[in-house]
C-alpha positions in Angstrom: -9.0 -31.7 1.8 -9.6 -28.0 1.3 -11.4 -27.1 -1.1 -13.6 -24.1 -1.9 -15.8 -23.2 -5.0 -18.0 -20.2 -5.2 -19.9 -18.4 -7.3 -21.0 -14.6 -6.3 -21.0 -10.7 -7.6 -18.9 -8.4 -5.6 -19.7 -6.5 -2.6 -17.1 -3.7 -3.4 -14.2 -2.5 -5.6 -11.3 -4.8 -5.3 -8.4 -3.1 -3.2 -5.0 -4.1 -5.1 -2.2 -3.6 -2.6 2.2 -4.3 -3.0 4.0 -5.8 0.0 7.1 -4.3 0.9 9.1 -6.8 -1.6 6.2 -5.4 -4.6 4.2 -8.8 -4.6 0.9 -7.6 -5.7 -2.1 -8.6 -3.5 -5.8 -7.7 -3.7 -8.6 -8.3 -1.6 -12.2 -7.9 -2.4 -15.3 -9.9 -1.0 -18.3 -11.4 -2.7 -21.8 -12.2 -2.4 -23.1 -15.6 -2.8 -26.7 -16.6 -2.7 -28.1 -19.2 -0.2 -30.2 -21.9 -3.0 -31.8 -23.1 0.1 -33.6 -19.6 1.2 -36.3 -19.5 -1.3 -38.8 -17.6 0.6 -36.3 -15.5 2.2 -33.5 -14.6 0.2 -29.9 -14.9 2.0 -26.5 -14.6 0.7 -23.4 -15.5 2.5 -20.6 -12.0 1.9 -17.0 -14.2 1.8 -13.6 -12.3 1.8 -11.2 -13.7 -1.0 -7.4 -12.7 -1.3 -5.2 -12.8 -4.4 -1.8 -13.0 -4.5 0.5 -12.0 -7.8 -0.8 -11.4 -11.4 -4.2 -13.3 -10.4 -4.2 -10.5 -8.1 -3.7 -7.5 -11.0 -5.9 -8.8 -13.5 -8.7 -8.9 -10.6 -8.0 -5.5 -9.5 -7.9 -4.1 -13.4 -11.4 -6.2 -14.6 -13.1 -6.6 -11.6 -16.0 -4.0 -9.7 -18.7 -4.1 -7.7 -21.4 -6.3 -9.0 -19.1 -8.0 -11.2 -20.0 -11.5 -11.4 -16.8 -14.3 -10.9 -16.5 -18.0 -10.1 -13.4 -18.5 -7.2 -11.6 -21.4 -6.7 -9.5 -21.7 -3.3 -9.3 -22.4 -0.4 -10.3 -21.6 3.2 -7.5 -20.0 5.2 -7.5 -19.2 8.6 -5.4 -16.2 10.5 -5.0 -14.4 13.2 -3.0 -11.8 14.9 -3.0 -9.6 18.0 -5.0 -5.6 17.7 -4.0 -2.5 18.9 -6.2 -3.1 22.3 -3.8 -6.3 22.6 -6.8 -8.5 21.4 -6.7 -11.7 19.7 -8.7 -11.6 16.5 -9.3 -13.9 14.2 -9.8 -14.0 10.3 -11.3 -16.5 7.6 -10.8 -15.9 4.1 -10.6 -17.6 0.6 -7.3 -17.7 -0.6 -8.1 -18.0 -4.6 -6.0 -20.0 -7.0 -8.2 -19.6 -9.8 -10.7 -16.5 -10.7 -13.1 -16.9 -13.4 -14.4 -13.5 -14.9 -18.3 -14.6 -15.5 -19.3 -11.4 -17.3 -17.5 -8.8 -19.9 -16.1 -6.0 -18.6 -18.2 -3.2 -18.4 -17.1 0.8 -19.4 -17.5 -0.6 -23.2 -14.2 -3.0 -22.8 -14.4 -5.8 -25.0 -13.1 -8.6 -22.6 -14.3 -11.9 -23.3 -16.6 -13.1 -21.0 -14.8 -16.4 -20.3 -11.8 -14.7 -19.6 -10.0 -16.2 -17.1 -7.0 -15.4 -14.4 -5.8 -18.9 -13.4 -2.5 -18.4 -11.3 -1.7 -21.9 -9.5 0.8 -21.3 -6.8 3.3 -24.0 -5.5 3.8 -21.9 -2.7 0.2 -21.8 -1.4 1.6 -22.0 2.2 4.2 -19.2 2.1 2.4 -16.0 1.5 4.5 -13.0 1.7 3.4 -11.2 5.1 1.2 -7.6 4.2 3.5 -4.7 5.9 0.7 -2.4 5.9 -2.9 -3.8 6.0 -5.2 -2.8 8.6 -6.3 -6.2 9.4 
């Protein structure tokens, strides 16, 4: 089973993105805090990827610092650089995206607003033309 649940405030902007066929896609990563590191704080920075209108709602209520539940899973890639070297690259592929706080700028979004896009094509995401990773 693969399964991941996280809570965490964002590390940057998200970046909202349209494959060549216009399938909207953003990526943004978030912070979460290590319970265990009491003396020492810790937090674990996670990439997550949205795919669709999960993926516009994130990019139009989400910034940095905002504060979101995900629920995914862990997805594992990889692909071939410029040099010719393999790399490789774990990320969250979200199905649901909680919005844990109200939109700032004076919006009045609810804070329980929630983005829940379940896919039934979870295993055939549309290839990114133009990402750099």
């Amino acid at each position: 089973m693969n399964v991941a649940a996280l809570v965490g405030r964002l590390t940057r902007d998200p970046d909202l993105r349209y494959t060549s066929t216009g399938v909207a896609t953003c990526t943004f990563s978030i912070a979460v805090e290590d319970p265990f590191a009491k003396t020492d704080p810790k937090a674990d920075f996670l990439p997550i990827v949205t795919w669709k209108q999960q993926a516009e709602a994130c990019a139009n209520y989400l910034r940095k610092g905002s504060l979101c539940s995900i629920e995914g899973r862990i997805k594992t890639r990889n692909y071939e650089n410029k040099d010719g070297q393999r790399v490789y690259v774990t990320e969250i592929l979200a199905n649901g995206v909680r919005f844990l706080e109200p939109k700032k700028n004076g919006d009045q979004q609810s804070s329980n607003q929630t983005s829940n896009q379940n896919s039934d094509s979870r295993s055939d995401e549309p290839p990114i033309d133009d990402l750099p990773f």
